[in-house]
C-alpha positions as CSV (number, residue, x, y, z in Angstrom):
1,X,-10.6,87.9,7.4
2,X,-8.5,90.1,9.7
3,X,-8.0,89.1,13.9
4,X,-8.1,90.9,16.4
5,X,-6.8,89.8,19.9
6,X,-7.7,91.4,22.6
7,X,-5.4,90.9,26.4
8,X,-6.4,91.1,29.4
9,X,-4.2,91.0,32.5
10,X,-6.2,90.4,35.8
11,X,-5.9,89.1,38.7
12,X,-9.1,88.4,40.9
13,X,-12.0,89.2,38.7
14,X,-14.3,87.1,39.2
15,X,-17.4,89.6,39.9
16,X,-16.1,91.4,36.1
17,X,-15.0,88.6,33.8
18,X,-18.6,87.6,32.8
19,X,-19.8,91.1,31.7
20,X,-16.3,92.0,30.6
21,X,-16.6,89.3,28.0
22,X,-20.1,90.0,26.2
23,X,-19.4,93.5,26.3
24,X,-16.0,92.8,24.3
25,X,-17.8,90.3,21.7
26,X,-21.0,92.8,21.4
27,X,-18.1,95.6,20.3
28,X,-16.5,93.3,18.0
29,X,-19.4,91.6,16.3
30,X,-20.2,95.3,15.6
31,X,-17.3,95.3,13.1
32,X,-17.1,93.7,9.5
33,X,-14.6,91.1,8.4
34,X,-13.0,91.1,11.8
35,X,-12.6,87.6,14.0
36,X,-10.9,87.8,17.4
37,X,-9.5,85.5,20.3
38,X,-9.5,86.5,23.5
39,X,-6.4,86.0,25.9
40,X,-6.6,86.5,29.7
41,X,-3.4,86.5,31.6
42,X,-4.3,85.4,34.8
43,X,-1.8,86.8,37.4
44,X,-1.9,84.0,40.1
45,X,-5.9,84.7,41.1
46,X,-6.9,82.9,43.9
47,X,-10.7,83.2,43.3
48,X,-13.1,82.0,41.0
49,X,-11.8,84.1,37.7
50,X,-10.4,80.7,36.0
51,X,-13.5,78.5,36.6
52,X,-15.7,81.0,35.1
53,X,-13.5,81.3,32.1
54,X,-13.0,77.7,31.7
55,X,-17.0,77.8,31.5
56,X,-16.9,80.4,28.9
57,X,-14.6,78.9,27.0
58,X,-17.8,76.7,25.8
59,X,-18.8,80.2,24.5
60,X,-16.6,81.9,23.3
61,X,-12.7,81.8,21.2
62,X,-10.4,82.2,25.4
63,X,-7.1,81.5,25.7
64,X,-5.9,81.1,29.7
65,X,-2.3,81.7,30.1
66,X,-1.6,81.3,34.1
67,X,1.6,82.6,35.8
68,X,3.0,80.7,38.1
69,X,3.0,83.8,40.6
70,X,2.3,87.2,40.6
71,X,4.5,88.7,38.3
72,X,3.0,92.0,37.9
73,X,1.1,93.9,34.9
74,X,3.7,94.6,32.6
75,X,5.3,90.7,32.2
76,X,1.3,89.4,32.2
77,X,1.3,92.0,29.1
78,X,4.6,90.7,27.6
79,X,2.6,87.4,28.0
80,X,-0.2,87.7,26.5
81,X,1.3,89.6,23.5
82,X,3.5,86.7,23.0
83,X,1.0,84.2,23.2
84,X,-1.5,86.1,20.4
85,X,-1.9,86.0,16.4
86,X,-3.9,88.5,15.7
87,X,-3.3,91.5,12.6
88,X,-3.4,93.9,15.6
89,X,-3.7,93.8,19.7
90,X,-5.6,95.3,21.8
91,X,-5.1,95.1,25.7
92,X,-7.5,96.5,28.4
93,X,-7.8,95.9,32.0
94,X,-10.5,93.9,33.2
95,X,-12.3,96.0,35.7
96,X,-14.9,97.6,33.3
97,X,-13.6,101.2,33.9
98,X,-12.3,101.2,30.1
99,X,-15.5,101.0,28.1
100,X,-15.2,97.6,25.4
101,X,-17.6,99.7,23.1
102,X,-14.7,101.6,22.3
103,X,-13.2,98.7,20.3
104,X,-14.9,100.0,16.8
105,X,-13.4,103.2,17.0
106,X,-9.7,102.3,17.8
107,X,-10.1,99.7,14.7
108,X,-11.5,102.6,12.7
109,X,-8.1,104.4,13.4
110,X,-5.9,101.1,12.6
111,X,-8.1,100.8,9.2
112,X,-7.0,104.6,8.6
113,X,-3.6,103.4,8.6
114,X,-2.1,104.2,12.4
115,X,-0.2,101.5,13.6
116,X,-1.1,102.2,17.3
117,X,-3.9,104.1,19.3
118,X,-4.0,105.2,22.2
119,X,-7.1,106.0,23.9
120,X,-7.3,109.4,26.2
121,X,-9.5,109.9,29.5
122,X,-11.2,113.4,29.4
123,X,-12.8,112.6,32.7
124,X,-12.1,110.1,35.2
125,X,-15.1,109.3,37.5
126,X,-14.2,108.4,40.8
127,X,-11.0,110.0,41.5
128,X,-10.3,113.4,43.2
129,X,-9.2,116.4,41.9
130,X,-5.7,116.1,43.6
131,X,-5.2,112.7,41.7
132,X,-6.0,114.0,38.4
133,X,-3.9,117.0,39.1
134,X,-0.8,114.6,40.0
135,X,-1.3,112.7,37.2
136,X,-1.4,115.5,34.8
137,X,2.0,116.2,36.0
138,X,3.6,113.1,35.9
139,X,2.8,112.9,32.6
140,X,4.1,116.1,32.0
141,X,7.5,115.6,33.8
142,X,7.9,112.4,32.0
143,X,7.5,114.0,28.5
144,X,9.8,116.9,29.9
145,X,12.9,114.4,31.3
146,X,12.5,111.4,29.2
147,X,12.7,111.0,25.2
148,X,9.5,109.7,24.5
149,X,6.4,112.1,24.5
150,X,3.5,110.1,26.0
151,X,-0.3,111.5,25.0
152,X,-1.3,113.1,28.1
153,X,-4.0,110.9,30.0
154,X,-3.5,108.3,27.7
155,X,-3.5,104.5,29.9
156,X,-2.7,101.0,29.1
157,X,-5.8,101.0,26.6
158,X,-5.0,100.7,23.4
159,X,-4.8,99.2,20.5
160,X,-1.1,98.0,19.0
161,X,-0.4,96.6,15.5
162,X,1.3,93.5,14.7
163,X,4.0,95.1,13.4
164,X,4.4,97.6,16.5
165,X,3.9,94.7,18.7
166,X,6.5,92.0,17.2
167,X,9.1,95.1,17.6
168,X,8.2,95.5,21.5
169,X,8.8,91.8,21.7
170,X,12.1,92.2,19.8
171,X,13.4,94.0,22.6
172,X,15.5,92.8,25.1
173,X,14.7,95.2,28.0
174,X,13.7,92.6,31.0
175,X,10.7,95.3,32.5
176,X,10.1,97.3,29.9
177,X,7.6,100.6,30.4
178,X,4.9,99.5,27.9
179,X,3.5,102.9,27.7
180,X,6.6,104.2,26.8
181,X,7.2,101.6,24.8
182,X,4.6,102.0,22.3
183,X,5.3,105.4,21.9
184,X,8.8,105.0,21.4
185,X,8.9,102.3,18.4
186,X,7.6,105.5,16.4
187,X,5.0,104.7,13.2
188,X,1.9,106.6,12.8
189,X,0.0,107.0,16.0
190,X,-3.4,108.6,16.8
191,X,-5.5,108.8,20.1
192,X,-9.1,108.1,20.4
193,X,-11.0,110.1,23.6
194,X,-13.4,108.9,26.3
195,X,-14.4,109.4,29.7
196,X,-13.0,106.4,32.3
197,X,-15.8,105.0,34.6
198,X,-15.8,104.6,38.2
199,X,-14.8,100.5,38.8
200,X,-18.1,99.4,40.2
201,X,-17.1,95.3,41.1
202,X,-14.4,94.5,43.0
203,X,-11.1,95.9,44.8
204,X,-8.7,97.7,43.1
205,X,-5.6,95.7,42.7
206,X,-3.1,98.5,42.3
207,X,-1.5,99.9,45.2
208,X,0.9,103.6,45.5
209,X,3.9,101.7,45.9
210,X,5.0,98.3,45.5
211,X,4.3,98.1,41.7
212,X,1.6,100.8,41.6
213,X,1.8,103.9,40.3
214,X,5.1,105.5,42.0
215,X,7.3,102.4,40.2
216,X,5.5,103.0,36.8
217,X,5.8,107.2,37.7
218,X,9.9,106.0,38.1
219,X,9.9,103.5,35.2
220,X,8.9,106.1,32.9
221,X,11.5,108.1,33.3
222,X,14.3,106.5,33.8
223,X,13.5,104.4,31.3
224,X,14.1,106.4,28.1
225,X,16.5,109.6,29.5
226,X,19.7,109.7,31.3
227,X,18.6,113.2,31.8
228,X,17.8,112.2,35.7
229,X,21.7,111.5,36.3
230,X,22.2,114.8,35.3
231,X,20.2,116.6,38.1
232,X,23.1,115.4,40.6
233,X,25.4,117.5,38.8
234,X,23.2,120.4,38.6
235,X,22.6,120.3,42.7
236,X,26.7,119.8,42.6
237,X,27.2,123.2,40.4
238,X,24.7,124.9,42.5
239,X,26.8,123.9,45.7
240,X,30.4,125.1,44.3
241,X,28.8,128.6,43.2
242,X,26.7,129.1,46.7
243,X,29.9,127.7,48.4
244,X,32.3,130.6,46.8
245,X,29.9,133.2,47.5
246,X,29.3,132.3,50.7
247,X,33.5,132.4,51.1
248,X,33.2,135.4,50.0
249,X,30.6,136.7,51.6
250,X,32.4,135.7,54.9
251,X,35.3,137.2,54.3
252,X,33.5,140.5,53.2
253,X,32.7,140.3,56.5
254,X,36.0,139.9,58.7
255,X,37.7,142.4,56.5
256,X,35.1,145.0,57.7
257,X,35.3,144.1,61.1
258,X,31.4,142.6,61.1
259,X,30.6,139.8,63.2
260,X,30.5,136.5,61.3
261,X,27.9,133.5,62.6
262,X,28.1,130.8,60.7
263,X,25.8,128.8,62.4
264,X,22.8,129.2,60.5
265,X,25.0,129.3,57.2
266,X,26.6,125.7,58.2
267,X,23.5,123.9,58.7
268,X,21.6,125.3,55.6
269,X,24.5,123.8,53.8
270,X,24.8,120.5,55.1
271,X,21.1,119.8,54.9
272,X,21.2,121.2,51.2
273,X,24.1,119.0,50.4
274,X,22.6,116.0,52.3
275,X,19.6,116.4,50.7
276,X,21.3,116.8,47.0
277,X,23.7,113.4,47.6
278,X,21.0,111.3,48.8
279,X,18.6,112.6,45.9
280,X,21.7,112.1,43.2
281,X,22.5,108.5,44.9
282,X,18.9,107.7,44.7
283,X,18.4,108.2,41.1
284,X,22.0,106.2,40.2
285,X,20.4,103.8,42.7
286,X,17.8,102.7,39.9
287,X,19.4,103.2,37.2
288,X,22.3,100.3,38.3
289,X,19.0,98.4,39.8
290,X,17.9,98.5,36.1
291,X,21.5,97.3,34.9
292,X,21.6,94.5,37.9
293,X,17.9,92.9,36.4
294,X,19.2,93.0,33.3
295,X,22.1,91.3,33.5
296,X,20.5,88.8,35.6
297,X,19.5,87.3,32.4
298,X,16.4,85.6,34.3
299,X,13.4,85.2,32.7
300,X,10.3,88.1,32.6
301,X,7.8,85.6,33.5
302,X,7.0,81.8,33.8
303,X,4.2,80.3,32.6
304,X,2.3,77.7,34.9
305,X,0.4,76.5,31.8
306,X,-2.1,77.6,29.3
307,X,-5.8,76.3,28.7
308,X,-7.4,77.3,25.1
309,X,-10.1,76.5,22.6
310,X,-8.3,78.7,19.5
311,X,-6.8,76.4,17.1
């Protein structure tokens, strides 16, 4: 018999958890031949999420693996991937907004042969227009700058095989972009479409910056092109050609005699050339923030301890 794990990163779920879980095990008892265990990585909650799955745990196959802070999604992730056995992983958030009856198709597509599946929103309820719109682009500019092509609306949901997952954790990138990730170890892929519900418990835990979806937007490309760096010396080939036409222009000028104000000219220039510096020292700003984490050698997460039933 084949397992399955399934991850959850959370942090402060305690309104979720309960339904979370016998939605999950409903999907998965759907399926023949299939056990599971079920690992939550809980990212330093301060509520009530770790009683109530100490009290499922009488239930149900839980592993608890608790972080000693809050380290972020991407290390609780990392975590729980680590900490799993199963013939293929699955990770989904725990706010309900990713459907757990989706579980039998995206095991449909690893029986077929595809060693990861991503799952694709063709509607978000919930979210503006202008989100969706902004999102569509990232996406889009990531796949145009970086190396990796990412499915368009495809999230964190998905499912990942052993295989897939044992090369992610082979890798020695401290923060790795897990998206990105998946995509980029290659192997047959295939994506698996639904419509993302509005979260209707709780408070949203992800905020525009800080580790929200700016850093991710960032992480994504800068972490599989060095295509970015190159956009400094685009502005700086822009800068030498406008600055020898303008030379010329100016002395088209003086030779006819024509009255020459530079004034306007001057401070187009500097702003454009402030603007192009501070843009080109920005992006070499992350990439040597990458280098400095890496070389930092510390670890991506520490675990406070872990509480499970799964032998």
């Amino acid at each position: 018999m084949k397992v399955l794990s399934v991850v959850f990163s959370f942090r402060n779920e305690e309104e979720n958890i309960k339904e979370l879980i016998e939605r999950v095990v409903k999907a998965i008892e759907k399926i023949d031949s299939w056990s599971y265990e079920l690992i939550f990585v809980n990212d330093a909650s301060n509520d009530k999420s770790e009683e109530i799955l100490i009290e499922l745990q009488n239930k149900y196959p839980i592993k608890i693996i608790n972080m000693t802070r809050n380290f972020g999604v991407g290390p609780c992730v990392l975590a729980g991937f680590e900490n799993s056995k199963g013939d293929c992983v699955i990770y989904m958030d725990c706010d309900l907004q990713d459907p757990p009856e989706l579980i039998p198709d995206l095991i449909k597509e690893y029986e077929k042969g595809n060693e990861v599946v991503h799952t694709v929103r063709i509607k978000r309820d919930g979210e503006s227009k202008i989100k969706l719109i902004i999102t569509k682009f990232a996406y889009k500019i990531i796949n145009l700058i970086s190396d990796i092509n990412l499915p368009i609306e495809a999230g964190d949901f998905k499912l990942i095989s052993r295989k897939v997952i044992d090369k992610i954790l082979n890798q020695k990138e401290y923060n790795p972009y897990i998206r990105g990730m998946a995509v980029w170890v290659g192997y047959s892929q295939s994506t698996v479409k639904y419509k993302r519900l509005e979260r209707s418990k709780g408070d949203t835990h992800f905020s525009l910056f800080g580790k929200g979806p700016i850093l991710e937007f960032l992480r994504g490309i800068t972490s599989y092109s060095l295509k970015p760096l190159y956009i400094g010396l685009f502005f700086g080939l822009i800068g030498i050609i406008l600055s020898i036409i303008l030379s010329f222009y100016a002395l088209y000028l003086k030779l006819n005699n024509l009255a020459v104000s530079g004034t306007s000219g001057i401070l187009i220039s500097i702003s454009f050339f402030s603007g192009s510096i501070l843009l080109t020292l920005g992006i070499i700003g992350i990439y040597v923030g990458k280098i400095f984490e890496q070389t930092k050698g510390r670890d991506r997460y520490i675990i406070k301890d872990i509480k499970s039933n799964i032998k």
